[in-house]
C-alpha positions in Angstrom: 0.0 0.0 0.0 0.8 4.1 -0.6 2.8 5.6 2.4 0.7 7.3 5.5 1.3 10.6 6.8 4.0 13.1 6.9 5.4 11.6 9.5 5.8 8.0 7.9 7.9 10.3 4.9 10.9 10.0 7.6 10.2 6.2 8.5 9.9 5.3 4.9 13.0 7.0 4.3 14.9 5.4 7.6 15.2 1.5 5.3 17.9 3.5 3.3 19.5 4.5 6.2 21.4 1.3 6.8 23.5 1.5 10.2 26.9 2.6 8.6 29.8 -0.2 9.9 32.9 2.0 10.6 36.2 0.7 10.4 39.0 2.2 12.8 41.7 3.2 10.9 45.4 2.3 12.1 47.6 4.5 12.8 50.3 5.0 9.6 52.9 6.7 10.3 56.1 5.2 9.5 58.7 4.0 10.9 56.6 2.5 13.7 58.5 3.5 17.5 58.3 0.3 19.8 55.4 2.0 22.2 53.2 2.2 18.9 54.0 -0.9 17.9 52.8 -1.9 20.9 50.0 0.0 21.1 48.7 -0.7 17.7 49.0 -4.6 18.4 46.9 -3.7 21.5 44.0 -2.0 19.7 44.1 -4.1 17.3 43.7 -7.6 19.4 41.3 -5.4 21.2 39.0 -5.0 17.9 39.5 -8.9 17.3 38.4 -9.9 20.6 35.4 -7.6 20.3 34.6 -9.0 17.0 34.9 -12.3 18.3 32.8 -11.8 21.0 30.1 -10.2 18.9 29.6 -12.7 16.8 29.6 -15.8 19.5 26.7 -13.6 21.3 24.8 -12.9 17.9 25.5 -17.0 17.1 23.9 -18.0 20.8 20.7 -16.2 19.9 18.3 -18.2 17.3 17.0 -16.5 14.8 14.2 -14.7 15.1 11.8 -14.9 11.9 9.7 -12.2 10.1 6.8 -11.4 8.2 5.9 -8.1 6.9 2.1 -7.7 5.8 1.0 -5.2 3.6 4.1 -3.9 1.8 4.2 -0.5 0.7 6.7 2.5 1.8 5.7 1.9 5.5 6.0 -1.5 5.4 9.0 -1.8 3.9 11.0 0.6 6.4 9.3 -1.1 9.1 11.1 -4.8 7.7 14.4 -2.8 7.3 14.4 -0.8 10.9 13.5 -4.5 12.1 16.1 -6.6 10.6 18.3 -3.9 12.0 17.6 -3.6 15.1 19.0 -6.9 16.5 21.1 -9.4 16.0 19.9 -12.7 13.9 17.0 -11.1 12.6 15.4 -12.2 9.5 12.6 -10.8 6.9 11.1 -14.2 5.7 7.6 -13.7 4.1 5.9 -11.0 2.7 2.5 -10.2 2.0 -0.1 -7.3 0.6 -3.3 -7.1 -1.1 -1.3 -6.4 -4.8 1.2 -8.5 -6.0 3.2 -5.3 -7.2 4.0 -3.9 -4.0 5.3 -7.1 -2.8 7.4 -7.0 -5.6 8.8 -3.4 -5.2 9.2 -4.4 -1.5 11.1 -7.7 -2.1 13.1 -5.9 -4.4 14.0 -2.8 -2.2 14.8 -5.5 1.0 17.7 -6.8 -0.9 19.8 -3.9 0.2 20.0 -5.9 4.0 21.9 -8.8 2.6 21.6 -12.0 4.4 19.0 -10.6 6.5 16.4 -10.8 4.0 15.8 -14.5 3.4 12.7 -13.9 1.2 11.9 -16.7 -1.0 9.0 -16.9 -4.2 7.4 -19.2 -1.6 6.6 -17.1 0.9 5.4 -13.8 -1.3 1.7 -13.7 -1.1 -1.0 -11.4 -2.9 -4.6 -11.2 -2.1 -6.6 -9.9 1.2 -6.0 -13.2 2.5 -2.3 -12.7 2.1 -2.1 -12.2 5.6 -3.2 -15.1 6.7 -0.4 -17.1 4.6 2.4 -14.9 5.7 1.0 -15.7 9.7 1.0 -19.6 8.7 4.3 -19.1 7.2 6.7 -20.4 9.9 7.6 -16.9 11.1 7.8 -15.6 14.8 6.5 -11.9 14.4 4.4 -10.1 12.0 4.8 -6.6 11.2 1.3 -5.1 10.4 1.6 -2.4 8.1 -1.6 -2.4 5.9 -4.0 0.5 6.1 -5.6 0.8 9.6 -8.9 -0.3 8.9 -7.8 -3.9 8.3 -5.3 -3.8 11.5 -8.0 -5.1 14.2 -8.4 -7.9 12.0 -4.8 -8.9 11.3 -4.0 -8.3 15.0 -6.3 -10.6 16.0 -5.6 -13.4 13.3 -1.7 -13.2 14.5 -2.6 -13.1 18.4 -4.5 -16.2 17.9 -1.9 -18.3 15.7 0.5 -17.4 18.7 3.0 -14.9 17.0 4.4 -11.8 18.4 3.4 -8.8 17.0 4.1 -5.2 15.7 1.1 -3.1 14.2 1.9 0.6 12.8 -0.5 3.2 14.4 -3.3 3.6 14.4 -4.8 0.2 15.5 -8.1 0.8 14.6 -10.7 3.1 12.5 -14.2 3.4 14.5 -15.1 1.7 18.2 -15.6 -1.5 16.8 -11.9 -2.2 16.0 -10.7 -1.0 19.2 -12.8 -3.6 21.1 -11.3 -5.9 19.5 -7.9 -4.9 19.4 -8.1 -4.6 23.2 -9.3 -8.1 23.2 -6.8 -9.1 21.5 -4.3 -7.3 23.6 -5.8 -9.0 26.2 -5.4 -12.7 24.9 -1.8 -11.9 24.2 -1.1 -11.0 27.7 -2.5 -14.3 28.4 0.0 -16.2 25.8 3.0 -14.0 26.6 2.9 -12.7 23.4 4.5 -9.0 22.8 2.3 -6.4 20.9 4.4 -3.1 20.3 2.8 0.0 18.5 4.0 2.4 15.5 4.2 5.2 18.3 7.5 5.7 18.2 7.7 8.5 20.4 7.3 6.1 23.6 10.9 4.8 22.5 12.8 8.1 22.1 15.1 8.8 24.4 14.3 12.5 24.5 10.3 12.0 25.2 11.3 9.0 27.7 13.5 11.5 29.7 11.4 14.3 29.4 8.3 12.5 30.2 9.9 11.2 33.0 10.8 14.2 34.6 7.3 15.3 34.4 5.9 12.6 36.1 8.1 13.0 38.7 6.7 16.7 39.3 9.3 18.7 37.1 5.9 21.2 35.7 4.0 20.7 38.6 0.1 19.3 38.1 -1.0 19.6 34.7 -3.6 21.8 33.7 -3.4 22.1 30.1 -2.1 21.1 26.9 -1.6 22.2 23.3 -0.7 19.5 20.4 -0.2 20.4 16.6 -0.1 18.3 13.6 -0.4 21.0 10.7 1.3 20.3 7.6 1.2 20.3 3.7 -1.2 17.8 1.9 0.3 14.4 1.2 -0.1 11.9 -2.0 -2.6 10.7 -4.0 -3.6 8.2 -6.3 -6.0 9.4 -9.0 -8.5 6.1 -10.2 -7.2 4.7 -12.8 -8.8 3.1 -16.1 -10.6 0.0 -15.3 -10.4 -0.1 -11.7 -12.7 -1.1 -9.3 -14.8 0.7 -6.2 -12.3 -1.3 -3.9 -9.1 -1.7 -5.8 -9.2 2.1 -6.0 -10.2 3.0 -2.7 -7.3 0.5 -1.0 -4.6 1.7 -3.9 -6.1 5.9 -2.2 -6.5 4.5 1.3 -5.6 7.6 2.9 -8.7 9.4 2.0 -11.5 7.0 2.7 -12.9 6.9 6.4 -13.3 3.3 6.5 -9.3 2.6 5.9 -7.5 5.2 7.2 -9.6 6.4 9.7 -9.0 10.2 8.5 -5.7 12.0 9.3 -6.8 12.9 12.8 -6.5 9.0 13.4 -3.6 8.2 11.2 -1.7 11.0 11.9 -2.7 13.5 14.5 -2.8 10.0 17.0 1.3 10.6 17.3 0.4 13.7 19.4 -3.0 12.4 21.0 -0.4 9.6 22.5 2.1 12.1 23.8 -0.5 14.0 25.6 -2.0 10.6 27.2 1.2 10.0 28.0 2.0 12.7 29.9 -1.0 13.0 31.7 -1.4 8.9 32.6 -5.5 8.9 31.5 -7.4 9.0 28.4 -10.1 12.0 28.1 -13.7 11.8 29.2 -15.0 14.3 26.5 -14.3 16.0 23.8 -15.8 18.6 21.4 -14.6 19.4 18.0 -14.6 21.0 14.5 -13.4 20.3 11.1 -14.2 20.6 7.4 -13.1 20.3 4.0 -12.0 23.4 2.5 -8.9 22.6 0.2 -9.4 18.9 -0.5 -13.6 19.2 -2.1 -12.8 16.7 -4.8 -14.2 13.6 -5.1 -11.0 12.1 -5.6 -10.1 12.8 -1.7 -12.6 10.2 -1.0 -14.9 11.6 2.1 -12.3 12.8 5.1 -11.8 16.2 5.7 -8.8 18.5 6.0 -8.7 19.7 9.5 -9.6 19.4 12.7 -9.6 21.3 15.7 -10.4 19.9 19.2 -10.7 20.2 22.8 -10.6 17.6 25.1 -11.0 17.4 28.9 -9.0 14.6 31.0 -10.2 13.3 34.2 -8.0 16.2 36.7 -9.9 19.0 34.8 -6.8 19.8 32.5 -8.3 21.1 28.5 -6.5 19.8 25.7 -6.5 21.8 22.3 -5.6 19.2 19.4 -5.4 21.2 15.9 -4.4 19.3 12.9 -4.7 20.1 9.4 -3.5 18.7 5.7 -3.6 21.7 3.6 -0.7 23.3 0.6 0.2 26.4 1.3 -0.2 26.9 5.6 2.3 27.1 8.1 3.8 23.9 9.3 3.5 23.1 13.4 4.0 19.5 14.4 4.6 19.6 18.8 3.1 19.3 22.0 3.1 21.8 24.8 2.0 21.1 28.0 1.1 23.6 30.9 1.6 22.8 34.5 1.6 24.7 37.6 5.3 24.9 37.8 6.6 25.0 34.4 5.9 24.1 30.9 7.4 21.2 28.6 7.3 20.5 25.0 7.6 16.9 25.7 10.3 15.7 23.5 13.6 17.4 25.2 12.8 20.5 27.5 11.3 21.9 30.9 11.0 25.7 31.6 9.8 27.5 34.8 11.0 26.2 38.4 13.0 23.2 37.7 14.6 23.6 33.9 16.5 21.7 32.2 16.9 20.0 28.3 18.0 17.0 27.2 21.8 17.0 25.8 21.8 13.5 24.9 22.5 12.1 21.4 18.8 10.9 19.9 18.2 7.7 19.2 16.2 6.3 16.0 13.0 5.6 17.4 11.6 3.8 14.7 14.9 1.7 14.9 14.4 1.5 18.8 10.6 0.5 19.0 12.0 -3.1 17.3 14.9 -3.4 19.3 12.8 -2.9 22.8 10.2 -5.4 21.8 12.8 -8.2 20.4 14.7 -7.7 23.3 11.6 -8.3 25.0 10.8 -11.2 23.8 14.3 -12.7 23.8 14.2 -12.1 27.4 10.9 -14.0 28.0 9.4 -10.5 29.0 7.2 -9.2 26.0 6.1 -6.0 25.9 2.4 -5.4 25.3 1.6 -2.2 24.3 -2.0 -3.1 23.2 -4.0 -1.7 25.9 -1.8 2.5 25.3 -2.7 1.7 21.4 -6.0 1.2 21.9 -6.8 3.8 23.8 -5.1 6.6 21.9 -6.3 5.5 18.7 -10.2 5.9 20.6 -8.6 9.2 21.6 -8.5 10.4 18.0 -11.6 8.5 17.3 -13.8 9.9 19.9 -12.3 14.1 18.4 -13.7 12.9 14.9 -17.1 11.7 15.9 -17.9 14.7 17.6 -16.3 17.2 14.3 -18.5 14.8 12.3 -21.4 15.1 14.1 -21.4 18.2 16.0 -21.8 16.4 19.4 -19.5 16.6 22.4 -18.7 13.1 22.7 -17.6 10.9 25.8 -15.0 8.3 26.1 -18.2 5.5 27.4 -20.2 7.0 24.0 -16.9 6.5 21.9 -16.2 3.0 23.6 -19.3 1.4 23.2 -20.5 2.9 20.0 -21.7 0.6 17.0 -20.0 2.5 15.0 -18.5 -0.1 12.1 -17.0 1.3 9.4 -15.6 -1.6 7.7 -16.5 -4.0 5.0 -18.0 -7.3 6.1 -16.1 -8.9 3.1 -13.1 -8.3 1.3 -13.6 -8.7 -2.9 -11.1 -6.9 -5.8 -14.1 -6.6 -8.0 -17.3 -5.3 -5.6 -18.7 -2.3 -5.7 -18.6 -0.4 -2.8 -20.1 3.0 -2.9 -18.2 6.2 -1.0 -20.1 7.0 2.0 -20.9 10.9 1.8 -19.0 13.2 3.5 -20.1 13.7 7.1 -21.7 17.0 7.9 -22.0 18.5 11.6 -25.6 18.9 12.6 -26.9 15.8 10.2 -24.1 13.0 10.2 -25.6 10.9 13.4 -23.2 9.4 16.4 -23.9 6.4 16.5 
């Protein structure tokens, strides 16, 4: 499938940013003197031994087996920020609704060597082309596939007993986050790890930063501000001969009912960092949004912006503003307002107690792979399930009520009906675009 959101630009991007293996140079200088003689026969046994020791400790771990499902830009960074991320790790099947993106995938995985062990056996095509790649002898599935097909996938790989990554968001209406926390649920029960696309949890910066305001750094939070305004992204006009479905997966991002709109697939990066830092989920929210730039039927029926508030359980207001639209000012952070200080989240603290983070940053979308394989190499999985869940309601719950109009809260969101997704899954159906939803007449359900 097409690459998400601005955001996923940088992730996509991160498979060509193979970890660079540097070689120490010796000194040259000659005549060599005794000492650096020496010395240089020190550093280099040094190196040996080091070597050595790196690969008995990468040859004592088994391998640990891969499947990527649903292979498009995403995807494919997600299988290379994987196989890098750990010793003996290996991409071993691949799968997506169109045999051509598992081609360009398989084709752009080559560049990690003997980590990608992909064979014509394992490449699979067709919506059921994630239940082959699950069946396929691997030990973890990366779910990459547009959102509105992840509740179904996560469950399908829970239940087979595989570990499991899934790209944000986890779901598109209330429906799918039931499930997806029932399936977080089971794989608690198995000791299965589930681990999240929202890579900020595994950035050294947030982690610190975070930290500190936990421990009282801003004082009680009382307020919050998060932005996700940026350009519009791709598109894929319909081409000749293609179907209601084919076309609508192939322009995912602009159809409700797999994408979830870009308040879900996007703007949840923020909505995570706010729950985050403030240890709840909302209990209402109230919001606006429209489309103003993107009117043509060829954006499918989501809108271009969204603005929100949101109230948490200690009182504090949250005001969530997102937009897609060329030509406006680009503002992607969080800021949030205590009674001691403010933060941004990621690396700083003003007012009583500052102080910023000086530390090198890590690759997070490198990182989130390497904390859950270590994880699960340690008999420890993570299970992020549960956090997923409920941030991906959090940006569910802001678009119902822009939708509709309503103020909206979290039991409404949580047990809503709402079901956005087809009941069955066929290249050639029809499937009509729902209307766009209108404040005042679309319904919450």
């Amino acid at each position: 499938m097409q690459k998400a959101g601005e955001e996923d630009k940088e992730k996509g991007a991160s498979m060509n940013k193979q970890q660079d293996v540097v070689e120490s140079e010796l000194p040259h200088t000659l005549p060599l003197s005794r000492r650096s003689f020496i010395q240089t026969s020190a550093t280099v046994t040094a190196a040996l031994l080091a070597s050595r020791h790196t690969a008995l400790a990468a040859a004592a771990v088994p391998p640990l087996r891969v499947g990527l499902i649903g292979c498009g830009g995403r995807g494919t960074g997600a299988a290379s920020d994987c196989a890098n991320s750990a010793p003996n790790v290996e991409i071993v099947a691949l799968g997506d609704a169109f045999k051509d993106r598992v081609d360009s995938c398989r084709q752009n995985l080559k560049a990690l060597g003997d980590k990608n062990k992909v064979t014509d056996e394992r490449c699979f095509a067709g919506f059921d082309a994630y239940q082959k790649v699950i069946n396929s002898g691997v030990d973890l599935v990366l779910l990459a596939t547009p959102p509105g097909f992840r509740p179904i996938h996560i469950r399908a790989a829970v239940e087979a007993g595989k570990h499991v990554f899934a790209e944000k968001p986890v779901a598109v209406d209330p429906t799918g986050v039931r499930s997806v926390i029932a399936s977080a649920e089971m794989a608690a029960r198995k000791n299965l790890g589930f681990v999240a696309g929202t890579q900020y949890r595994h950035h050294n910066g947030y982690i610190e930063t975070i930290k500190r305001v936990h421990a009282g750094a801003i004082g009680d939070i009382v307020a919050a501000q998060c932005y996700y305004n940026t350009g519009g992204l791709w598109m894929n006009p319909r081409q000749p001969g293609q179907s209601d479905m084919e076309w609508q997966c192939r322009n995912w991002y602009y159809f409700t009912w797999l994408s979830g709109d870009h308040i879900v697939e996007q703007h949840i990066h923020n909505l995570d960092v706010i729950n985050w830092a403030l240890g709840a989920h909302p209990v209402k929210a109230l919001g606006t949004g429209g489309r103003q730039v993107r009117t043509d039927p060829t954006y499918g029926n989501i809108y271009d912006h969204f603005t929100v508030e949101y109230e948490y359980p200690n009182g504090a207001r949250v005001m969530s503003m997102c937009r897609q639209q060329d030509g406006t000012a680009t503002r992607v952070e969080d800021r949030l307002v205590g009674t001691k200080g403010t933060s941004d989240a990621k690396s700083s603290i003003r007012g009583q107690n500052s102080w910023r983070f000086e530390g090198a940053a890590n690759n997070p979308y490198v990182q989130e792979h390497a904390d859950l394989i270590a994880s699960i190499r340690a008999g420890k999985p993570l299970n992020e399930g549960i956090q997923i869940a409920h941030s991906t309601l959090t940006a569910i719950m802001g678009r119902m009520s822009a939708y509709t109009g309503k103020e909206v809260t979290w039991e409404q969101a949580l047990n809503s009906k709402l079901d956005l997704v087809p009941k069955k899954f066929d290249m050639a159906a029809s499937l009509p675009v729902e209307p766009v939803a209108v404040p005042g007449k679309t319904p919450l359900i």
